[in-house]
C-alpha positions in Angstrom: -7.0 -5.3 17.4 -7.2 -1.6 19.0 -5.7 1.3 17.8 -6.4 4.7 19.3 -8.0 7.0 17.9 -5.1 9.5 19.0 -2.4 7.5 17.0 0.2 9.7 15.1 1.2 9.8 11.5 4.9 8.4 12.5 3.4 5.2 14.7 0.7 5.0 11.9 3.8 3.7 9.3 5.8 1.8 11.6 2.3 0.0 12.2 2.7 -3.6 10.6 -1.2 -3.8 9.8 -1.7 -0.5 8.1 1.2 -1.3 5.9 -0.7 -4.4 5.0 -3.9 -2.0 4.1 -1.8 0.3 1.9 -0.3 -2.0 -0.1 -3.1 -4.7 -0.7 -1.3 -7.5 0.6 -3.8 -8.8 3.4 -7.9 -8.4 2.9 -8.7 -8.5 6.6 -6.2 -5.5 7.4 -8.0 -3.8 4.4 -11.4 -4.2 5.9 -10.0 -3.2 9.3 -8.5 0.1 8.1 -11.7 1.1 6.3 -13.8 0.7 9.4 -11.1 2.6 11.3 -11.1 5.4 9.0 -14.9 5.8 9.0 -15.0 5.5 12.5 -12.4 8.6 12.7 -13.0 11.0 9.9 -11.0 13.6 11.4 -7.7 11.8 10.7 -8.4 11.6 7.3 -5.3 13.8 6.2 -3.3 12.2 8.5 -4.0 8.5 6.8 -3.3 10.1 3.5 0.0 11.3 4.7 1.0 8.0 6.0 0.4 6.3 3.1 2.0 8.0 1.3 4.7 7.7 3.1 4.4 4.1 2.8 3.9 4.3 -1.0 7.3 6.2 -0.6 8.7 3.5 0.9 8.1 0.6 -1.2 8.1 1.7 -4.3 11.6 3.0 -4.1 14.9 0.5 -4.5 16.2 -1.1 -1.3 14.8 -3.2 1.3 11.6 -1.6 2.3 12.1 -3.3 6.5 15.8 -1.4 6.5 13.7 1.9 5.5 11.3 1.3 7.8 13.5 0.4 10.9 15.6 3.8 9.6 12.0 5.6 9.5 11.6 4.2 13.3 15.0 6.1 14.1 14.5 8.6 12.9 11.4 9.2 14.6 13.1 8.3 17.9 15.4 11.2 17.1 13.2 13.6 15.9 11.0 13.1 18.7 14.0 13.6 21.0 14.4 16.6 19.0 11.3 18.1 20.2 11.9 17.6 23.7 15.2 19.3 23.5 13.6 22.1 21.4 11.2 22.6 23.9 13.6 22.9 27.2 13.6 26.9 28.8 16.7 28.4 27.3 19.1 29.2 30.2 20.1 33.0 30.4 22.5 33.1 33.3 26.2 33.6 32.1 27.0 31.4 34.0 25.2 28.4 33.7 25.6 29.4 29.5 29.3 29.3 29.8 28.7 25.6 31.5 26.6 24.4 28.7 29.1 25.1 25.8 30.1 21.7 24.8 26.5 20.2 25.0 25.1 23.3 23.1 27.4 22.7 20.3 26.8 18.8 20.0 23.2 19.5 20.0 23.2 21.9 17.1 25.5 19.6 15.2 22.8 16.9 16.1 20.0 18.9 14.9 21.6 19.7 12.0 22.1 16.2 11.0 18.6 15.4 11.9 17.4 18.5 10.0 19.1 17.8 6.7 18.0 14.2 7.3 14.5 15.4 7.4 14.6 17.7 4.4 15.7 14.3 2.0 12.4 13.0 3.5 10.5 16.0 2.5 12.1 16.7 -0.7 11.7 12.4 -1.9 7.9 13.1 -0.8 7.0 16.1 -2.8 8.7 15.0 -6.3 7.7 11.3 -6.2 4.1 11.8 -4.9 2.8 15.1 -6.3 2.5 13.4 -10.0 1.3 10.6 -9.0 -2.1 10.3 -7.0 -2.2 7.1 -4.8 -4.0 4.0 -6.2 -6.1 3.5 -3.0 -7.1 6.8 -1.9 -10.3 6.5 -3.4 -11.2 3.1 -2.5 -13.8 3.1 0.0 -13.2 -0.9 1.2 -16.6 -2.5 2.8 -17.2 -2.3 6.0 -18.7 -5.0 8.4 -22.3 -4.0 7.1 -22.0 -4.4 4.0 -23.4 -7.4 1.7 -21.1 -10.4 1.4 -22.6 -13.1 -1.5 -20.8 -16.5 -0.4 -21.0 -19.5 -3.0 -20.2 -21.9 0.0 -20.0 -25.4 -0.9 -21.8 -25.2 -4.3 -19.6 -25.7 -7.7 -21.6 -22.5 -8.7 -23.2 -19.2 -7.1 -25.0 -17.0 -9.7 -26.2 -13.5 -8.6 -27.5 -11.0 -10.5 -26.4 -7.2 -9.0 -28.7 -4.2 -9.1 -26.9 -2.5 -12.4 -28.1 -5.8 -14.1 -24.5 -6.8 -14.4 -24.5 -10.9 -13.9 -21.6 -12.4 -11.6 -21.3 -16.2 -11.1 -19.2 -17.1 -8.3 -17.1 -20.5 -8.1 -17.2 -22.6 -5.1 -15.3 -21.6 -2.0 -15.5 -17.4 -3.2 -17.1 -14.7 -1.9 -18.4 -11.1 -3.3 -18.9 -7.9 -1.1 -21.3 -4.9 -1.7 -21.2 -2.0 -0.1 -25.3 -0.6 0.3 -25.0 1.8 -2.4 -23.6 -0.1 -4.8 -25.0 1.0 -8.1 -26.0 4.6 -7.0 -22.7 6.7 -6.8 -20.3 3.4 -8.1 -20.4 -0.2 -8.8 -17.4 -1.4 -6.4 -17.3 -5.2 -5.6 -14.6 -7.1 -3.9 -13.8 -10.6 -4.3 -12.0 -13.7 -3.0 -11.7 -16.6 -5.0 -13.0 -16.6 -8.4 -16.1 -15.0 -10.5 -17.2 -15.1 -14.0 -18.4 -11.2 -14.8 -20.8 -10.4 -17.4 -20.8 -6.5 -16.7 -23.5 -4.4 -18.0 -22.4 -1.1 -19.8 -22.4 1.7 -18.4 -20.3 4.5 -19.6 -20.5 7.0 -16.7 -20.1 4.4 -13.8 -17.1 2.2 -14.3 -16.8 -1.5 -12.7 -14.6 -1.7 -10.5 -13.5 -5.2 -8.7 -10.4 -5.2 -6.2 -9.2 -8.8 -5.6 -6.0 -9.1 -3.3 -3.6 -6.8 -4.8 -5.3 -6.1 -7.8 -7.9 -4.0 -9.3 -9.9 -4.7 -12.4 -11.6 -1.3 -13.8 -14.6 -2.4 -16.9 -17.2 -0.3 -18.5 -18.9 -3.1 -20.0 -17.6 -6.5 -20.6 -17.2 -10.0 -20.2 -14.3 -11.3 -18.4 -12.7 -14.0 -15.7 -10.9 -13.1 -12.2 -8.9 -15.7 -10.0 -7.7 -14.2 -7.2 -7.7 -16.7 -4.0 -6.7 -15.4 -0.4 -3.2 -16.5 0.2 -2.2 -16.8 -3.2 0.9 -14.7 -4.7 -0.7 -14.5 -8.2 -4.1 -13.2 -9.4 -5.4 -14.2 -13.0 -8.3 -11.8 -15.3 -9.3 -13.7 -18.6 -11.0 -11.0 -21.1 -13.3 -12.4 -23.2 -15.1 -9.3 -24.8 -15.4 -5.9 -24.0 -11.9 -4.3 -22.8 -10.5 -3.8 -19.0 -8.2 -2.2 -16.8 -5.8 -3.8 -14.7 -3.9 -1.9 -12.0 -1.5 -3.3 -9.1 -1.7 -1.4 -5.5 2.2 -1.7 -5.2 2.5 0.0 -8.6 0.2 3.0 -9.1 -0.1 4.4 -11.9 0.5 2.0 -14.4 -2.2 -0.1 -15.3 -2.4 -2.6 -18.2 -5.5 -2.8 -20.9 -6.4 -6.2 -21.7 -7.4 -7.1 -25.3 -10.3 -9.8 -26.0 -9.0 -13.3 -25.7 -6.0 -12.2 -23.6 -5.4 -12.9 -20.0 -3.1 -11.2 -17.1 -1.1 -12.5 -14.5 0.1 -10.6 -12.1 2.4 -12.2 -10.2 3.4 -10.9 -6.8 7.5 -11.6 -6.0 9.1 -11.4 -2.7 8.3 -12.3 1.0 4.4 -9.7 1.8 5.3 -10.6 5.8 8.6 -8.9 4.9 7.0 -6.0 2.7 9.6 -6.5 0.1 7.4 -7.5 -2.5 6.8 -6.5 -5.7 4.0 -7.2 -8.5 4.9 -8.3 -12.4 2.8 -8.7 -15.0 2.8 -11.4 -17.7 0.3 -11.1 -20.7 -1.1 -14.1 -22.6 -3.2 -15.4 -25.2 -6.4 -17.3 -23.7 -6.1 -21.5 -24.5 -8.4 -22.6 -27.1 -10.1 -19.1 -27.5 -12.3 -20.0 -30.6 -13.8 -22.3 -28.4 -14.6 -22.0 -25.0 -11.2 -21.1 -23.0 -10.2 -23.0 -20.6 -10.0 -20.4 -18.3 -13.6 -19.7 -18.4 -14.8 -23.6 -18.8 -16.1 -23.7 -15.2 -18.7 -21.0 -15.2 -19.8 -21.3 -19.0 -21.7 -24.5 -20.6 -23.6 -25.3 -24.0 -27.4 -26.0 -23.0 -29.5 -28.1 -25.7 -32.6 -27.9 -25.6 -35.3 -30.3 -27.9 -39.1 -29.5 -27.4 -38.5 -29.5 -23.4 -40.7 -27.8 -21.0 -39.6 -24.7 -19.3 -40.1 -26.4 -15.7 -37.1 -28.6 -17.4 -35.5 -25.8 -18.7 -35.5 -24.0 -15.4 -33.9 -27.4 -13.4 -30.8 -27.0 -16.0 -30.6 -23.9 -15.4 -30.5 -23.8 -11.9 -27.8 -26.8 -11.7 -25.5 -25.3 -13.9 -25.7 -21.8 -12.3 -26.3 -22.3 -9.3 -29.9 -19.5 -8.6 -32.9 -20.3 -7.9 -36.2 -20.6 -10.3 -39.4 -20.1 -9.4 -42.7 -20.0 -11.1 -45.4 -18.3 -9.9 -47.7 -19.1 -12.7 -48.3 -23.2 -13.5 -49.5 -22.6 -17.6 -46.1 -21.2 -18.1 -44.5 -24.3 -16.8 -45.3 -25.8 -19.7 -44.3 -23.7 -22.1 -42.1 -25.8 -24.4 -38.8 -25.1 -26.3 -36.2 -26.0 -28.7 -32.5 -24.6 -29.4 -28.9 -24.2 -28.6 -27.3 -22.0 -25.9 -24.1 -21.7 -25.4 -22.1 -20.0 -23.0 -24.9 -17.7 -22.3 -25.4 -16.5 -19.0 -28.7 -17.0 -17.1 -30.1 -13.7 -17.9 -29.5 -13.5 -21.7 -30.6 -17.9 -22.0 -34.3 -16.5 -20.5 -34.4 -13.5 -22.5 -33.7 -15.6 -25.4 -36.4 -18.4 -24.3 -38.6 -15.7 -24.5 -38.5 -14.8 -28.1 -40.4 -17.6 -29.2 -43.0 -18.2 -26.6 -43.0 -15.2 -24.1 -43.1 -14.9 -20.7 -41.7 -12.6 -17.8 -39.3 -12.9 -15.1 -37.9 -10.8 -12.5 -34.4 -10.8 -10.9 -34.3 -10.4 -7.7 -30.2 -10.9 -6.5 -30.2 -14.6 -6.1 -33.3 -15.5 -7.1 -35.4 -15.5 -10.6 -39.5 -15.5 -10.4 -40.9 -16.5 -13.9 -44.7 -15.4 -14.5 -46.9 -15.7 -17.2 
């Protein structure tokens, strides 16, 4: 898909795709828009104002295609408008005295189009000026940018620079922009992940999924959130989280341990008259292990086995690589119970009783004497 550079704010709205972007509904017009926008800097006002506009639109009653085929009107008109604005004003007598009857059905048009225009205005400044949009600060990753795929495999564990621990199920996929953990810790994700977020009070979390964002300090929680799907799911185990809906800003919804959110989105996206609800609920069997969470967390037992052993669990279960670089260490031997511990915290609690080191390195764990 092209779009020039030159496009204006009024074909910007009327633009199926760029709806898509502003209202979450479809990832790959997200990603598009992002690039776009980065590509042009200079029309970075000018993307505000249109999605604003399209906020406008769709978070206001009626059906938001009637608005916008009245938006496309109007522009018709207003555009006309200009061009009749911009004729040479006629100062013969006669040729004035000619144009009397058009004169007067143009000012009656313009006034029309004019007061018209003014509910526009007016319905932008009060609903907007309180209420900042949802994705004007969402910088969505670009082409470059690192995408962590679990593939095939029942489980992809990755360990991100801020030391936060995200296990991916099969079939999803995770996206980092480069400087992820510097200014913020932004992910994206399709499918589903297990997070085990490391705390950090001055950088929050931050996962957008479909048409949901989940905002964490430091936590442990569960997101389903498939591409095509019309509901998302976040599972809180600890910790506490934020959940916000790009077709509802401002009104997010804090999730309490053992709870879980479903936001539910209603309506035809293709026909942009949808709308997102949210439902909370206890987690099933939360003493326990949840059921929501049962994929990505297991109980490991472990009787006077060799951490060469040890490793091979670990690597089944959660799907990283092990390596040793050191053969004594190998053989290091062990006995306990883990359970639903992630990766990280089951070596760092192997190493207690007989130590040793390791280093993470995203995907992969090196263990040395």
């Amino acid at each position: 898909m092209l779009v020039s550079s030159q496009i204006s704010v009024e074909e910007l709205v009327c633009l199926e795709t760029f709806q898509h972007y502003c209202l979450g509904v479809n990832m790959a017009d997200q990603l598009f828009w992002e690039d776009w926008i980065k590509a042009n800097p200079a029309r970075a006002e000018d993307i505000e104002e249109a999605r604003k506009l399209i906020y406008l639109l769709s978070a206001r009653q009626g059906n938001r295609l009637e608005q916008l085929s009245q938006l496309r009107a109007g522009i018709l008109q207003s555009e006309h408008f200009k061009q009749l604005l911009g004729q040479p004003a006629q100062r013969n007598r006669g040729e004035k005295e000619n144009r009397i009857a058009p004169t007067t059905h143009f000012f009656r048009y313009a006034v029309g189009l004019a007061a018209s225009l003014a509910v526009v205005v007016l319905a932008y400044l009060f609903f907007f000026k309180p209420a900042p949009s949802l994705l004007a600060q969402q910088p969505f990753p670009s082409k470059e940018n690192l995408r962590i795929q679990a593939g095939t495999a029942s489980r992809k564990t990755v360990v991100l620079a801020d030391g936060s621990v995200v296990t991916l199920r099969q079939s999803s996929t995770l996206t980092l922009q480069p400087a992820f953990n510097q200014k913020n810790r932004e992910v994206w994700l399709t499918g589903e992940a297990f997070f085990d977020v490391r705390h950090d009070p001055a950088r929050p979390f931050v996962v957008h999924a479909l048409f949901t964002q989940v905002k964490v300090l430091g936590t442990v929680f569960n997101l389903r959130a498939h591409a095509g799907d019309t509901a998302t799911e976040t599972s809180l185990l600890t910790g506490r989280v934020e959940v916000s809906s790009a077709a509802q800003p401002g009104k997010p919804v804090i999730l309490k341990p053992n709870q879980k959110l479903i936001s539910s989105l209603s309506g035809n996206p293709s026909q942009k008259t949808s709308a997102v609800s949210f439902n909370v609920l206890p987690l099933t069997s939360a003493k326990t292990n949840p059921q929501e969470t049962a994929w990505a967390r297991t109980r490991l037992d472990i009787d006077n086995e060799p951490l060469s052993q040890i490793a091979q669990k670990l690597e089944t279960w959660y799907g990283i690589n092990i390596e040793f670089t050191d053969q004594e260490v190998k053989e290091y031997r062990y006995s306990g119970v883990f359970e639903n511990e992630n990766v990280v915290r089951a070596l760092e609690a192997l190493q207690l009783s007989y130590p040793f080191s390791f280093k993470v390195m995203q995907d992969k764990i090196m263990i040395s004497k």
